[in-house]
C-alpha positions in Angstrom: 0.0 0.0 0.0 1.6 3.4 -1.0 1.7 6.2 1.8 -1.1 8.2 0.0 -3.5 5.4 -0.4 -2.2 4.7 3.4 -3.3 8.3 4.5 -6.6 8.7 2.5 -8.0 6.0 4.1 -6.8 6.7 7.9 -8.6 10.3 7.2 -11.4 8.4 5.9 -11.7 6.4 9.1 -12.0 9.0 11.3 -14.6 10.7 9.5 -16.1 7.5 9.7 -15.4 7.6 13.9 -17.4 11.0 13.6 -20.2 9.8 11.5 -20.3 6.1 12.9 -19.3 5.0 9.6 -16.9 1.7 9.0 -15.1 1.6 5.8 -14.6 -1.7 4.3 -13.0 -2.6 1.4 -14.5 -5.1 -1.1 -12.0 -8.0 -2.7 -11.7 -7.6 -6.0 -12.6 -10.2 -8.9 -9.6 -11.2 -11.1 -9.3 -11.3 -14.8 -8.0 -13.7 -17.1 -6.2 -11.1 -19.5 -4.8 -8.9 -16.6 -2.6 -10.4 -14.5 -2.4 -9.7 -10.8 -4.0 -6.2 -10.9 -3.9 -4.8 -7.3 -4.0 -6.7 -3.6 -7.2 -6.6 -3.2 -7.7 -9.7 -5.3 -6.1 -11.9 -2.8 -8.4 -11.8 0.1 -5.5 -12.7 2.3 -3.3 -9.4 1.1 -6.4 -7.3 1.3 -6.7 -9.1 5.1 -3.0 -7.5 5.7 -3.5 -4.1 4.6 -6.4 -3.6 6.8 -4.8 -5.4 9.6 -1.8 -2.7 9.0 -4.0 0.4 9.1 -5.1 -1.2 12.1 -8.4 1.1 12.5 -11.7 -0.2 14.1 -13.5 2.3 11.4 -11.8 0.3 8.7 -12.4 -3.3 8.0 -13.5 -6.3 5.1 -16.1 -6.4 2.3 -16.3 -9.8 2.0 -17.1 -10.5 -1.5 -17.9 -14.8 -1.6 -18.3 -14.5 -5.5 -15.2 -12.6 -6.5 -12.6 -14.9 -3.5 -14.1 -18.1 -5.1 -12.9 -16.5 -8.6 -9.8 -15.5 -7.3 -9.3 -18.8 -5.4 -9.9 -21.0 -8.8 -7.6 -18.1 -10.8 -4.5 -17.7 -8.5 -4.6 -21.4 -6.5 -5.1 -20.7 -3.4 -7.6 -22.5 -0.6 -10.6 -20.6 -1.1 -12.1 -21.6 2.5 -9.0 -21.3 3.9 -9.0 -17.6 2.9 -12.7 -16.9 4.5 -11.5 -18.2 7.6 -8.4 -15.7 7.3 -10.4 -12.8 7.0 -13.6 -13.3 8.8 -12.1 -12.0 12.0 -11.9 -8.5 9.9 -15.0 -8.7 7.6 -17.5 -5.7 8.6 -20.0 -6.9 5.5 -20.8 -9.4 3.1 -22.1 -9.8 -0.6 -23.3 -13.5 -1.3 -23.9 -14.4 -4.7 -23.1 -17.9 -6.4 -20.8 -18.7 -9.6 -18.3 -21.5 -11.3 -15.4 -20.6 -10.7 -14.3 -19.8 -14.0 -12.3 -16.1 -14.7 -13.6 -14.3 -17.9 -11.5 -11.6 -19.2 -11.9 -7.9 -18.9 -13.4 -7.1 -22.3 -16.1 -10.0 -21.9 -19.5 -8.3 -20.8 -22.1 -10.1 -22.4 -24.2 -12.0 -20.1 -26.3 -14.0 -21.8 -22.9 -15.6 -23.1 -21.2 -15.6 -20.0 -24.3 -17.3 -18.5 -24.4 -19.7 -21.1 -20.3 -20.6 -20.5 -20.6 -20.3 -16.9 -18.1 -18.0 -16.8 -17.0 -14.5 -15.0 -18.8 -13.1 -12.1 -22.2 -14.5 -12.7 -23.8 -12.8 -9.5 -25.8 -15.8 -9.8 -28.2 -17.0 -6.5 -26.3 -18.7 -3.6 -27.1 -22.1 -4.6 -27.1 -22.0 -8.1 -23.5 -22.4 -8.6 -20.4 -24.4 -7.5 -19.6 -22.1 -4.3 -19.5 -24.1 -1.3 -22.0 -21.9 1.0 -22.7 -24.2 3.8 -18.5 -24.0 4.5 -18.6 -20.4 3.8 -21.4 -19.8 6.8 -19.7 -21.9 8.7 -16.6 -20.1 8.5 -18.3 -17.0 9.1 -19.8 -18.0 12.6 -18.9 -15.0 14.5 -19.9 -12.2 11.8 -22.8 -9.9 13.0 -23.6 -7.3 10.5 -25.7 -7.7 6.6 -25.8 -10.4 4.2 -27.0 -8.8 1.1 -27.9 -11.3 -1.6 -26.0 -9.6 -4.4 -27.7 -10.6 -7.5 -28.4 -9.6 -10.9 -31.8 -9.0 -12.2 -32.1 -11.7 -14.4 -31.8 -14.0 -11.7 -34.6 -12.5 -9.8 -36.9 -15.8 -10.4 -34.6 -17.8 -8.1 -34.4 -15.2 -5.2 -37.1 -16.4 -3.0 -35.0 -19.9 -3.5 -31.5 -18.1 -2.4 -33.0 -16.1 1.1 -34.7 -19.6 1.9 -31.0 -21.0 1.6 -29.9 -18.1 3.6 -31.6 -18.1 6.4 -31.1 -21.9 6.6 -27.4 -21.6 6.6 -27.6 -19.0 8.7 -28.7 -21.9 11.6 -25.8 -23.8 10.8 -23.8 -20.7 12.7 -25.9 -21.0 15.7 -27.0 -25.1 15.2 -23.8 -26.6 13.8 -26.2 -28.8 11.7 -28.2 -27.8 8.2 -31.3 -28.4 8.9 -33.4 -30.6 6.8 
């Protein structure tokens, strides 16, 4: 992290202390055609930058969708990164996809969809993301879930918050229940 990027978000923080605002910052989504862009990427870098501001205004967008991506594109243990940052995440975007990077330039949906490819923001459920693992994982986390997904998926919503608030027992149960 360079020193200005250091100091914005410090000054950010305490504004955020003044409004009873946390910042978090969201992993990013990797690309096939761009290499490793920035740190955010790698859930377990972005972990250690907020760890070094060391801020209680400043903490972890947990993005499921984009640290399976990045998990499946870089090699590392995608679980085994949730677990690293959970201690730090302040908010979380669940939405569901196959593991499989697109590049940058592809934006077409209806062909991404039919590849099952890129950032699908498909329904928890619907894809290959290990959720059950993911709220176990996350069995201290108090703050929103927001079901992050795109309109065209809006037929299976109803299907993803039941699934939600069933894996949300798993925190407090141990057990899915049936």
């Amino acid at each position: 992290m360079n020193l200005r990027e250091e100091e914005a978000l410090l000054s950010l923080a305490e504004d955020g202390e003044r409004l009873d605002v946390t910042l978090c910052l969201e992993n990013a989504r990797p690309y096939l055609d761009s290499g490793f862009y920035c740190y955010a990427e790698n859930p377990f870098r972005l972990a250690g930058r907020v760890r070094t501001l060391n801020h209680p205004r400043i903490g972890i967008t947990l993005d499921v969708g984009h640290a399976y991506l990045s998990a499946k594109r870089y090699g590392f243990d995608f679980l085994e990164a949730v677990r690293s940052v959970a201690p730090l995440v302040k908010h979380v975007h669940l939405h569901d996809n196959f593991g499989r990077v697109c590049s940058s330039l592809e934006k077409k949906q209806v062909e991404l969809f039919a590849l099952g490819r890129g950032d699908m923001h498909l329904p928890i459920g619907r894809g290959e993301i290990p959720v059950e693992e993911v709220f176990s994982a996350l069995c201290d986390y108090s703050g929103l879930l927001i079901n992050e997904i795109r309109h065209r998926y809006l037929a299976w919503a109803g299907d993803a918050l039941g699934l939600c608030k069933r894996l949300l027992n798993v925190t407090k149960e141990g057990a899915l229940p049936s």
